[in-house]
C-alpha positions in Angstrom: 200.5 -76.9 1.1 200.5 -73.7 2.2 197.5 -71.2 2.1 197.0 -67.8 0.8 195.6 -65.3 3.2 192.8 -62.9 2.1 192.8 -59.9 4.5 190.4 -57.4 4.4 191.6 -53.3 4.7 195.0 -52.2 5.0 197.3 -50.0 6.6 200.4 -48.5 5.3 203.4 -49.1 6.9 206.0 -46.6 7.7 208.1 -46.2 4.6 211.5 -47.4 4.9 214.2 -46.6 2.5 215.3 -50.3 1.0 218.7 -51.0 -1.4 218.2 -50.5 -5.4 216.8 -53.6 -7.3 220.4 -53.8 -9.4 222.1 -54.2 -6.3 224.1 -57.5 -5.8 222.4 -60.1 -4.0 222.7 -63.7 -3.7 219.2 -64.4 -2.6 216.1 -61.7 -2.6 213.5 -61.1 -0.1 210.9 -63.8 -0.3 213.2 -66.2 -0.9 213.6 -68.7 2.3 216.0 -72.1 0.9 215.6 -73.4 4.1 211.9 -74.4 3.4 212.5 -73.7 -0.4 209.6 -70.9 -0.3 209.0 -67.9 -2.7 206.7 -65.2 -1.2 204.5 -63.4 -3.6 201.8 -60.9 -2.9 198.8 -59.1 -4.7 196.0 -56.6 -4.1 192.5 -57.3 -5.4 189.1 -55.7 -4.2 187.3 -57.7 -1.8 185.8 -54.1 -1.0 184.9 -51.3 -3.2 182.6 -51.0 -6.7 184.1 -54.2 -8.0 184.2 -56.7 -5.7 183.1 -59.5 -8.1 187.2 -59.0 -9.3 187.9 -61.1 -6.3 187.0 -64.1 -8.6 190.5 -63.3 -10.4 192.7 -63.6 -7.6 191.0 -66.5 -6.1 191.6 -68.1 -9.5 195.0 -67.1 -8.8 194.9 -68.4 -5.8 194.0 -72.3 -7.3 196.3 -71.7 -9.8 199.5 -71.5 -7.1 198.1 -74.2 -4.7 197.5 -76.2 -7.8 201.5 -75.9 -8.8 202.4 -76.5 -5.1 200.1 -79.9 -4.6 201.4 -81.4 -8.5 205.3 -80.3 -7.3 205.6 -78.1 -10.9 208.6 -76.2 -9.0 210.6 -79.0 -8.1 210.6 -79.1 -4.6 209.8 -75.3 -3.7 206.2 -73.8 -2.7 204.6 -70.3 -3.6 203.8 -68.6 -0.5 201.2 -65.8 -2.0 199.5 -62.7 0.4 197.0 -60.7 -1.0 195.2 -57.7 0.8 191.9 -55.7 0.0 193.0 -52.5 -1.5 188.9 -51.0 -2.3 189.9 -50.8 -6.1 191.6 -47.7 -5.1 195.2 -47.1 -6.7 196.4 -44.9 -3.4 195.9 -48.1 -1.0 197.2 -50.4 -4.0 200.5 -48.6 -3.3 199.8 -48.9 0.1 199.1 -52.4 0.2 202.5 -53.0 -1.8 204.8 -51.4 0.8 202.9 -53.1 3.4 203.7 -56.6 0.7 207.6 -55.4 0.6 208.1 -54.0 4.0 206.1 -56.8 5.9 205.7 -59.9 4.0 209.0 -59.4 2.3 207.4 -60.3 -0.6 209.5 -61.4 -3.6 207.3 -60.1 -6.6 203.8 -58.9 -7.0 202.3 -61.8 -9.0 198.8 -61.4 -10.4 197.7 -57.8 -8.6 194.0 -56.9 -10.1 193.2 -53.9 -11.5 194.7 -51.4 -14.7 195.0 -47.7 -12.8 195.9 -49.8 -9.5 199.0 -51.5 -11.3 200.1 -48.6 -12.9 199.7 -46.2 -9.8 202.4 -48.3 -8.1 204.7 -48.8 -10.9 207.2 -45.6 -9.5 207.4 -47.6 -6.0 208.1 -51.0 -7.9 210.5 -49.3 -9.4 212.3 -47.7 -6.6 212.3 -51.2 -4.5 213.1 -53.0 -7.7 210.1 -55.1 -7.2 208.8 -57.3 -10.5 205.2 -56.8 -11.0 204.2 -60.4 -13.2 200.7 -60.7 -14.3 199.7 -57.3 -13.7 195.4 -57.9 -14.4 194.8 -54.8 -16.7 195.2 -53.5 -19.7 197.1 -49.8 -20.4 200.0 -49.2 -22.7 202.2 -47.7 -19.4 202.3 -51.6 -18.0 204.0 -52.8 -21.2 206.7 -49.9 -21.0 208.6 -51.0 -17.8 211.2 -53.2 -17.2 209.9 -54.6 -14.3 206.2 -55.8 -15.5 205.3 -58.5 -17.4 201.7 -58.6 -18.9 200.1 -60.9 -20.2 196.6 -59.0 -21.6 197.2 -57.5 -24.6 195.8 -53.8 -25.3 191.9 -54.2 -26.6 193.3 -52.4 -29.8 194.9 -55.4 -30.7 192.2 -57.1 -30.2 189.9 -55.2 -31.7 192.4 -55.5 -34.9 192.2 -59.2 -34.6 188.2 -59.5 -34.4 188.3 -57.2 -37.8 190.3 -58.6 -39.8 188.6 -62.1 -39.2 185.4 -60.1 -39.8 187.3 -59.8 -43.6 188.8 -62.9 -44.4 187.2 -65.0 -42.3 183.0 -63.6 -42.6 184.0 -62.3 -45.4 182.4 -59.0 -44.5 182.0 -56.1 -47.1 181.1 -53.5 -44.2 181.7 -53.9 -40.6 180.4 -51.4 -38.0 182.1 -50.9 -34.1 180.0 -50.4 -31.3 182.6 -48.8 -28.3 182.4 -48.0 -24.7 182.8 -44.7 -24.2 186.2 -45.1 -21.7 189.5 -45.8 -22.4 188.1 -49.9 -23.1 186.6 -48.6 -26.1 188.8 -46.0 -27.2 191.6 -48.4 -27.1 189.9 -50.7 -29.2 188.7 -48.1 -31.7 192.3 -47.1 -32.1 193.3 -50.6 -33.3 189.5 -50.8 -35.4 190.4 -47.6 -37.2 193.8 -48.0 -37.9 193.4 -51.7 -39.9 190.5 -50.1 -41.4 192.8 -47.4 -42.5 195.8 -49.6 -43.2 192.5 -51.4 -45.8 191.9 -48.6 -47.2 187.9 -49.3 -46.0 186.0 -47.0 -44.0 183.7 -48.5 -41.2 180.0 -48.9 -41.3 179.6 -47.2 -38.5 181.7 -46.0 -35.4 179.5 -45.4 -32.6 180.1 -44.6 -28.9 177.7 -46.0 -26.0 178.2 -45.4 -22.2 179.1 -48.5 -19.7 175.3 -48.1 -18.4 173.5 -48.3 -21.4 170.7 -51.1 -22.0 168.8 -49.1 -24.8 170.7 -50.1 -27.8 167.5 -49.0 -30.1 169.5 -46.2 -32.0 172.6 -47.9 -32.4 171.2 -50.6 -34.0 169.1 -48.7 -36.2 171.9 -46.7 -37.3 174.4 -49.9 -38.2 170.9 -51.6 -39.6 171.1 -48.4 -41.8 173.9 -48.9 -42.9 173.9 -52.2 -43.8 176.3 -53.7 -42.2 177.2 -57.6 -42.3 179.1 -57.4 -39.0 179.0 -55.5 -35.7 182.2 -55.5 -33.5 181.0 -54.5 -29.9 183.8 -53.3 -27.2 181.9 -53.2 -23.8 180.8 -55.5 -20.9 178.7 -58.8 -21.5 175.5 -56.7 -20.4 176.1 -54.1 -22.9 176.6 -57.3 -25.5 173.2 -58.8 -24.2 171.2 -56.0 -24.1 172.5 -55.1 -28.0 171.9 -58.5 -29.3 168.3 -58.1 -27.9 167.6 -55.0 -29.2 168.9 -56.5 -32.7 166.1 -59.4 -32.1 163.8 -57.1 -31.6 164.3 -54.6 -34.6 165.0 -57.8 -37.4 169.0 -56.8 -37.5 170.6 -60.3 -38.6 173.8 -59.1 -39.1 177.1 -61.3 -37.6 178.0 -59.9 -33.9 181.6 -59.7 -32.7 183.1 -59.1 -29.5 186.1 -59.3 -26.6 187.6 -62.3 -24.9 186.3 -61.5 -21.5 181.9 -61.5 -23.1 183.1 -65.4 -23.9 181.8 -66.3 -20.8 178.7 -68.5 -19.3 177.8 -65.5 -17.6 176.8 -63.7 -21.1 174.7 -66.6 -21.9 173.0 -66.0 -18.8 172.2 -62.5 -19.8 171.7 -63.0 -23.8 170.2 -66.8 -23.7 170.3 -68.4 -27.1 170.9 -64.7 -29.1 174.5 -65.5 -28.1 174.6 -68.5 -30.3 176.7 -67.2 -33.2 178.7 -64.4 -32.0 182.2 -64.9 -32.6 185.0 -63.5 -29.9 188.6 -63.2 -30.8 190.5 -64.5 -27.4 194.3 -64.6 -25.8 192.7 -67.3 -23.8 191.4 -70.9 -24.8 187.7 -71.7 -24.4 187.1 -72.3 -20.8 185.4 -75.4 -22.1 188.4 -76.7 -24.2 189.8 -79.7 -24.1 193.1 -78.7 -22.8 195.0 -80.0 -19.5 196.1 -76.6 -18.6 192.1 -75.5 -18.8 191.0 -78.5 -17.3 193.3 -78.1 -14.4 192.0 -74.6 -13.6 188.2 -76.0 -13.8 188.8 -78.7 -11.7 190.9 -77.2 -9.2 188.7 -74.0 -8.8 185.8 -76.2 -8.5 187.0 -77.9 -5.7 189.3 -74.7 -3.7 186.2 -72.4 -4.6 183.0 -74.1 -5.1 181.0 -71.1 -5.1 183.2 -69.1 -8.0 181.6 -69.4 -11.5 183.5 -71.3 -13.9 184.4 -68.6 -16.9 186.9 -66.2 -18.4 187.4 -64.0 -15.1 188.8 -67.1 -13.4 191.0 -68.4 -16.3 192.1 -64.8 -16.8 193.6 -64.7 -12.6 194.7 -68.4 -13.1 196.8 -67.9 -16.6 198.3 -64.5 -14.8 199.2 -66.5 -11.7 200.8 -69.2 -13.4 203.1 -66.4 -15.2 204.5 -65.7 -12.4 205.2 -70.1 -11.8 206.2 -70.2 -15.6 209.3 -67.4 -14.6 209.7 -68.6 -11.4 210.3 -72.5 -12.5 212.2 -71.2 -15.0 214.6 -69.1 -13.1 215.5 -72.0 -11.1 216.2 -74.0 -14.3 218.7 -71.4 -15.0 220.6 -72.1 -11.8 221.3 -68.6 -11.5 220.8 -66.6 -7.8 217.2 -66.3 -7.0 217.1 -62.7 -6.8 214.5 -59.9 -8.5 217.2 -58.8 -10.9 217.7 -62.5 -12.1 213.6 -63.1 -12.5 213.5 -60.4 -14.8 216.6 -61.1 -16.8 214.9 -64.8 -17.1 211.3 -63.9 -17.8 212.8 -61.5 -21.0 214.3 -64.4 -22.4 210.3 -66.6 -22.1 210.0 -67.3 -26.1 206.9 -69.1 -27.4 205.3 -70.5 -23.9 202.1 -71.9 -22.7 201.1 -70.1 -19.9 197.6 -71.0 -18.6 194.8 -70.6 -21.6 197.5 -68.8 -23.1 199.6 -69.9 -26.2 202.8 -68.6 -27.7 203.5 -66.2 -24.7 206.9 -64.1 -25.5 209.0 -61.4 -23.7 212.0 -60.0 -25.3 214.2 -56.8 -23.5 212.5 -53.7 -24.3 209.4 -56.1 -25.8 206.9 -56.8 -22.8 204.1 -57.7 -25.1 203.3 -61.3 -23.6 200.4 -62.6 -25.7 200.9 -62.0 -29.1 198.4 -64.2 -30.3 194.7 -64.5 -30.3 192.1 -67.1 -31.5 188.5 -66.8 -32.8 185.9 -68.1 -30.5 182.1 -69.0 -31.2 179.3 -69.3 -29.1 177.1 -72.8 -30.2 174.4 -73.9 -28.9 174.0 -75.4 -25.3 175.8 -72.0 -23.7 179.7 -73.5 -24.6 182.0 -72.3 -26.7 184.4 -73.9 -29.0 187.8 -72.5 -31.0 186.4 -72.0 -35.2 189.6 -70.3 -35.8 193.6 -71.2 -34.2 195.7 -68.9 -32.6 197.8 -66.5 -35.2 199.5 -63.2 -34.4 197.9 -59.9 -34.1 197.5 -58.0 -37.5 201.6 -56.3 -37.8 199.7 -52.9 -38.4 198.2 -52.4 -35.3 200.5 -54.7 -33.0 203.4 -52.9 -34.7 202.5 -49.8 -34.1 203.6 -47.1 -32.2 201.9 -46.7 -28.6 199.2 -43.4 -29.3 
């Protein structure tokens, strides 16, 4: 088995000029059939503000030792390099070309951050280098050829969290609580346009900064109102610190919120206020019963003992097997293991399990991967269980065009 190496800093190497991706090939870079090795590579910030983000790549990490030990590739091995890049999109285009031009990587599989995969999106393109699993969320990484995401935009999920706030809470008036950043602007897009497509106007739209802990206004306000739910777009702190604020002031109306607050680590900030809140999710419970969930507990617990066991990991484990879901399936196809040939195979992924995620599809000129979300609920205990099955996003928002 072989191991991924964490480095920490990077320099750029000289750029060298390498042939276009479309280019004939019978085998690309990365590829070594002597041992029967793919090399893949990543940036993540070991450094930096967000250091914490690390936990995704390990999780990615588990996820391709985990495929190499239980022989999922039939024979062949993921090699995977990842380097430090600060959280800083200039070094994660530096930390690429040093992946291409070094390691002769074969694909970027599972890179962490949303401006940092974007920002080297023109150099993928020039080497012809497929980005899978990209860890962010922005409409430019579902516009390219060469990427394959699998988070969706937060405006689809915010779509999915309101319309089960209507049929399934059976909500007369539901209010939206956003970050003021392009999280919560993305997810009041999708909010306001199925309210719109409704023909309902919200309770209440209010913005918030990513620091806040004082929700006393905001909840007042939607307490106003009278609102039966509250959708909240922002971390798990901003979550805690709202649903505190609501205990405090008597608000007992039904809370809402994004896949990544259904984590142990909000119940660690919010206690038993979390018990209730509902979370519409592209990932299963990281509780559930499922083998593909159990394998990424298990196998984190015992690669990274010290990593929390939440939606951070499951997120960097479901984008890492991506890459193992296109990569077994290329060699299924018996076609050359080139870049060109990964991304003509990963378009033709239809209806795929990847990870926590369910019904995973890419089509040519369709790079929407999960196209599905299920409703989550926090019970007693700090777990979570599934209250609603995966269905697709609501077709007016999914649908729509990109704003």
């Amino acid at each position: 088995m072989r191991r991924r190496t964490f480095l920490s800093g990077c320099a750029a190497a000289a750029s060298i000029s390498l042939p276009g991706w479309a280019r004939a090939q019978s085998v690309s870079p990365g590829i070594d059939t002597a041992s029967k090795t793919v090399t893949v590579g990543a940036f993540t910030p070991i450094t930096g503000p967000v250091p914490f983000y690390a936990i995704l790549s390990r999780a990615a990490d588990a996820c391709f030792k985990w495929v190499n030990d239980t022989d999922a590739l039939n024979g062949w091995k993921i090699k995977s390099v990842t380097y430090d890049d600060g959280y800083e999109p200039a070094r994660s285009v530096a930390v690429t070309r040093r992946l291409v031009e070094e390691n002769k990587i074969f694909a970027l599989a599972a890179p962490v951050g949303t401006a940092q995969s974007v920002a080297v999106i023109p150099y993928a393109k020039e080497v012809g280098l497929p980005m899978i699993g990209p860890i962010g969320g922005a409409t430019a990484l579902f516009a390219e050829r060469l990427v394959f995401p699998l988070l969706p935009d937060y405006g689809w999920s915010a779509a999915s969290n309101l319309e089960y706030a209507f049929t399934g809470l059976n909500a007369g008036r539901v209010a939206l609580l956003w970050e003021n950043d392009e999280l919560g602007r993305s997810a009041k897009r999708g909010f306001d346009m199925l309210m719109a497509a409704n023909n309902k106007q919200p309770a209440e739209s209010i913005p918030f900064e990513v620091r806040s802990t004082d929700f006393t206004p905001h909840v007042r306000r939607i307490a106003n109102a009278k609102a039966d739910v509250v959708i909240l777009f922002g971390s798990n702190a901003n979550l805690a610190a709202a649903l505190k604020t609501a205990d405090r002031l008597g608000y007992q109306g039904k809370w809402m919120a994004p896949f990544f607050t259904a984590d142990p680590t909000t119940y660690k900030l919010a206690g038993p206020l979390l018990d209730g809140a509902y979370f519409s999710s592209w990932l299963l419970p990281v509780d559930a019963d499922d083998a593909n969930v159990k394998a990424y507990r298990e196998t984190v617990a015992k690669l990274y003992p010290n990593d929390p066991i939440g939606v951070f990991g499951l997120n960097g484990w479901s984008n890492a097997a991506l890459f193992a879901k296109g990569f077994q399936m290329l060699l299924a196809s018996g076609k050359p293991l080139t870049r060109a040939n990964l991304v003509d195979v990963m378009e033709t992924m239809t209806n795929q399990t990847v990870g926590g995620a369910r019904e995973v599809t890419f089509k040519p000129g369709d790079h929407r991967g999960a196209r599905q979300e299920g409703i989550i609920q926090a019970v007693s205990g700090g777990s979570f269980k599934l209250v609603r099955d995966f269905k697709p996003y609501p077709a007016d928002v999914f649908d729509a065009k990109p704003a």
